[in-house]
C-alpha distance (Angstrom), angle and dihedral (degrees) to the residues before:
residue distance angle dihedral
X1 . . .
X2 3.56 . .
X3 3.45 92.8 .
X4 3.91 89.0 70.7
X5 3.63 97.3 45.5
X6 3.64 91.5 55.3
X7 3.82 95.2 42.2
X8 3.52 98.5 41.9
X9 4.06 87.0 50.4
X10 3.39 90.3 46.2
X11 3.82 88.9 60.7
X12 3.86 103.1 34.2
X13 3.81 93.1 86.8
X14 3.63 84.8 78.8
X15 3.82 84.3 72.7
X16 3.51 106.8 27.3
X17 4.26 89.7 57.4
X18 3.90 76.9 75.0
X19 3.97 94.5 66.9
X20 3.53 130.4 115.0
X21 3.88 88.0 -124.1
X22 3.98 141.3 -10.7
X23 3.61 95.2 -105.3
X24 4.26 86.0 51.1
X25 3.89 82.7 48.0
X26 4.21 88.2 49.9
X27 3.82 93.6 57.3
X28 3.94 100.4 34.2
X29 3.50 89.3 60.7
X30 3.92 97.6 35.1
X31 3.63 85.5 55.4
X32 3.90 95.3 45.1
X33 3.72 96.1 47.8
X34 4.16 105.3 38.3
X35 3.87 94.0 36.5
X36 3.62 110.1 25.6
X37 3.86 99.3 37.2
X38 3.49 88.8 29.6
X39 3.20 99.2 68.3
X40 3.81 99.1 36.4
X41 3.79 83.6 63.2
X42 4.08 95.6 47.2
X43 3.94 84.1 48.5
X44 4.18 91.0 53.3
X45 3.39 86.7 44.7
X46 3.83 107.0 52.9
X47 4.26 86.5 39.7
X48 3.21 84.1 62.6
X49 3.76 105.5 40.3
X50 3.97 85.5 44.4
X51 3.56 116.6 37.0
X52 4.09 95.4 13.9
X53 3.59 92.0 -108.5
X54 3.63 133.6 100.2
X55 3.64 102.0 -173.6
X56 3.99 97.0 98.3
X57 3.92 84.9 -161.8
X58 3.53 97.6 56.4
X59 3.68 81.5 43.4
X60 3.67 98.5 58.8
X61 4.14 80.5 40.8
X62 3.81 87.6 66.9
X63 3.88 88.4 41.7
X64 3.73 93.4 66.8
X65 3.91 88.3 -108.0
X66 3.73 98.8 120.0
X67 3.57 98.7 150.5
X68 3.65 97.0 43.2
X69 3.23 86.7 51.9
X70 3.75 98.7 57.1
X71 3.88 87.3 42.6
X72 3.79 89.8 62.1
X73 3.52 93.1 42.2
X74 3.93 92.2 53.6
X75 3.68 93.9 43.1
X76 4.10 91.2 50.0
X77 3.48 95.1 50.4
X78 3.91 95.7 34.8
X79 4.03 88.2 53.9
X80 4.46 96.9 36.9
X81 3.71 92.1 45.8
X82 3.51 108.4 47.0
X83 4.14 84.1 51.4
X84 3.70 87.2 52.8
X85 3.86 96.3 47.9
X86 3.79 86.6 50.9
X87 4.00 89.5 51.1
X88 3.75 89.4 47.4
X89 3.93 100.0 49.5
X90 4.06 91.3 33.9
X91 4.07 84.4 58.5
X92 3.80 101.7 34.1
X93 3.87 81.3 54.3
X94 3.45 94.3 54.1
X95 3.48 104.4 47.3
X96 4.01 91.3 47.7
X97 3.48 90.8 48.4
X98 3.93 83.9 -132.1
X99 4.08 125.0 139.5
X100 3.86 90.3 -155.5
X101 3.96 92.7 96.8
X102 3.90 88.4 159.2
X103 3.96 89.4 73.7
X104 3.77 89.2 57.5
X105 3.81 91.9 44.1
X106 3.62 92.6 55.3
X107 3.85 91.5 42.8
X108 3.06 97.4 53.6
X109 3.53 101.7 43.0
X110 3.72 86.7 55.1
X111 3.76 97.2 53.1
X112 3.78 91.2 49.1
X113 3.93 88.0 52.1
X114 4.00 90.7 51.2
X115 3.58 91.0 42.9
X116 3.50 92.2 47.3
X117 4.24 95.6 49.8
X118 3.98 82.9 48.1
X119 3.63 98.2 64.4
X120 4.08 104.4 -101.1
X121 4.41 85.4 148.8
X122 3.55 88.6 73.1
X123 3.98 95.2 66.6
X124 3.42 90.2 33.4
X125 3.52 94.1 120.1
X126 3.80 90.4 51.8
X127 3.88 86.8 54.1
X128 3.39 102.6 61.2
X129 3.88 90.2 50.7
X130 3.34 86.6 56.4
X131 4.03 96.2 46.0
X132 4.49 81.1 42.5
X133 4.58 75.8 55.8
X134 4.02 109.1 50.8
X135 3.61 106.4 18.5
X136 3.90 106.4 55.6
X137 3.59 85.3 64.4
X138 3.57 97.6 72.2
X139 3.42 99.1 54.1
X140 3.84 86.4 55.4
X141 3.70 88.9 60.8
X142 3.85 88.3 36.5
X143 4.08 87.7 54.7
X144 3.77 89.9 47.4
X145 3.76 104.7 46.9
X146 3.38 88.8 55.3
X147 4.11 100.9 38.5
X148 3.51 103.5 38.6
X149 3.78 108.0 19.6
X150 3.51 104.4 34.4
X151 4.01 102.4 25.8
X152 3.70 101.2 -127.3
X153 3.58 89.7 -53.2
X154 3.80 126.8 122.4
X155 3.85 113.6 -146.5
X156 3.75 123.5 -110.9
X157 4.12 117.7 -80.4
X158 4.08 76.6 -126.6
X159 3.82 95.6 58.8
X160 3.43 114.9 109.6
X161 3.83 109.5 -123.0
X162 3.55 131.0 -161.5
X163 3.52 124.6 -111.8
X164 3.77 99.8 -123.4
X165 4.01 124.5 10.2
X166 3.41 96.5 -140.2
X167 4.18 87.6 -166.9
X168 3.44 87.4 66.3
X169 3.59 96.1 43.6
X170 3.42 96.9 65.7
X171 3.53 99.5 37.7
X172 3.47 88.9 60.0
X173 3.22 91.8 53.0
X174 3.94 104.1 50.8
X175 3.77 90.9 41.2
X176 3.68 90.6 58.5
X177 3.63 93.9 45.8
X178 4.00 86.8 52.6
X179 3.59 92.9 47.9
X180 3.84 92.3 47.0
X181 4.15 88.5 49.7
X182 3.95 89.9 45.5
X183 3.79 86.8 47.8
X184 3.72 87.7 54.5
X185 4.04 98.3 53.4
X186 3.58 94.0 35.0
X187 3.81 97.7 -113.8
X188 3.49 118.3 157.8
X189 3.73 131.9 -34.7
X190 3.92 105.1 -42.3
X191 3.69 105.5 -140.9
X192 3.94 91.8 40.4
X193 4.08 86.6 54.2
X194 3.76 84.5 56.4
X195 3.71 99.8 38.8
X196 4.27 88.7 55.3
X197 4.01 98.2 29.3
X198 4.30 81.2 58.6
X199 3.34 99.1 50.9
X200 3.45 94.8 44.2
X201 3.66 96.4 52.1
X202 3.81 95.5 49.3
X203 3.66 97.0 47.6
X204 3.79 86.0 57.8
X205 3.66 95.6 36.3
X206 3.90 93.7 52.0
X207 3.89 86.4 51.7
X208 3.37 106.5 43.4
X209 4.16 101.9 42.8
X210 3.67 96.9 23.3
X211 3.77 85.2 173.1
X212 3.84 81.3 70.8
X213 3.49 99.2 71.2
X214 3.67 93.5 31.6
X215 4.05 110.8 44.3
């Protein structure tokens, strides 16, 4: 459970940048996060405590309320998946350095279908551990680079920017390793161990071999 808070917060700047202002951004996504998911996780939770199920669709199935069931489930995945397809295409496009972002939508809205018709719901479980593994790391390095190393400022859309910060490469890459070994002997709360163990390693990394972050 924390695992999605941190990843989905660690994405939801990909929406929020649209704002009218950071404090607008603040709220939006305080709201979204403590109330909506929120309660979408108290409602999986008492299914399942209370009728054994925590599928609140197949829930409202056994209810009698079919079709309100299959409205909900239209409107979740409706609302979740075009935010994911955005995410996909907004990072393929990055990392290719290529403008054509509809390639990447159609890409990956074509893998997800495939993935989907072979059977990926059945480890979904073990996917979002996984997702709760690797991605809270970035925003550790995310929370640092701007903190610590840049002072709460972001850098000019003029500055020149390297290609790759290699800093953050490697921190990324140790901190998931420690979370994924911490995951493994049950120390701690996984995607907290990453969060910390990333920012720690870039602040030092950044200091130590400037030419990291710089090159």
């Amino acid at each position: 459970m924390v695992g999605t808070f941190v990843s989905g917060g660690t994405q939801a700047t990909n929406w929020s940048r649209f704002s009218k202002n950071g404090k607008v951004g603040f709220v939006a996504t305080l709201i979204a996060f403590f109330l909506g998911n929120g309660l979408l996780i108290f409602s999986g939770a008492f299914c399942a405590k209370v009728y054994g199920e925590p599928d609140i669709v197949k829930v409202m199935a056994q209810q009698g309320l079919v079709v309100g069931g299959l409205i909900l489930f239209l409107l979740n995945m409706w609302t979740t998946q075009d935010n994911t397809i955005y995410a996909f295409s907004i990072a393929g496009s990055n990392m290719f350095r290529s403008s054509r972002r509809t390639l990447f939508v159609l890409g990956g809205a074509t893998l997800a279908l495939f993935m989907a018709w072979g059977g990926i719901y059945e480890g979904l479980v073990q996917y979002l551990i996984l997702l709760g593994t690797f991605i809270p790391p970035i925003g550790g390095i995310i929370m640092a680079d701007y903190w610590v190393n840049r002072r709460g400022q972001f850098p000019s859309l003029d500055e020149r920017q390297s290609a790759f910060n290699w800093a953050g490469v490697i921190a990324y890459l140790g901190s998931s390793a420690i979370a994924h070994l911490t995951g493994q002997i049950g120390w701690g709360i996984v995607p907290i161990n990453g969060v910390v163990s990333a920012l720690a390693i870039y602040v030092v990394l950044s200091r130590v071999l400037p030419s990291l972050r710089s090159a």
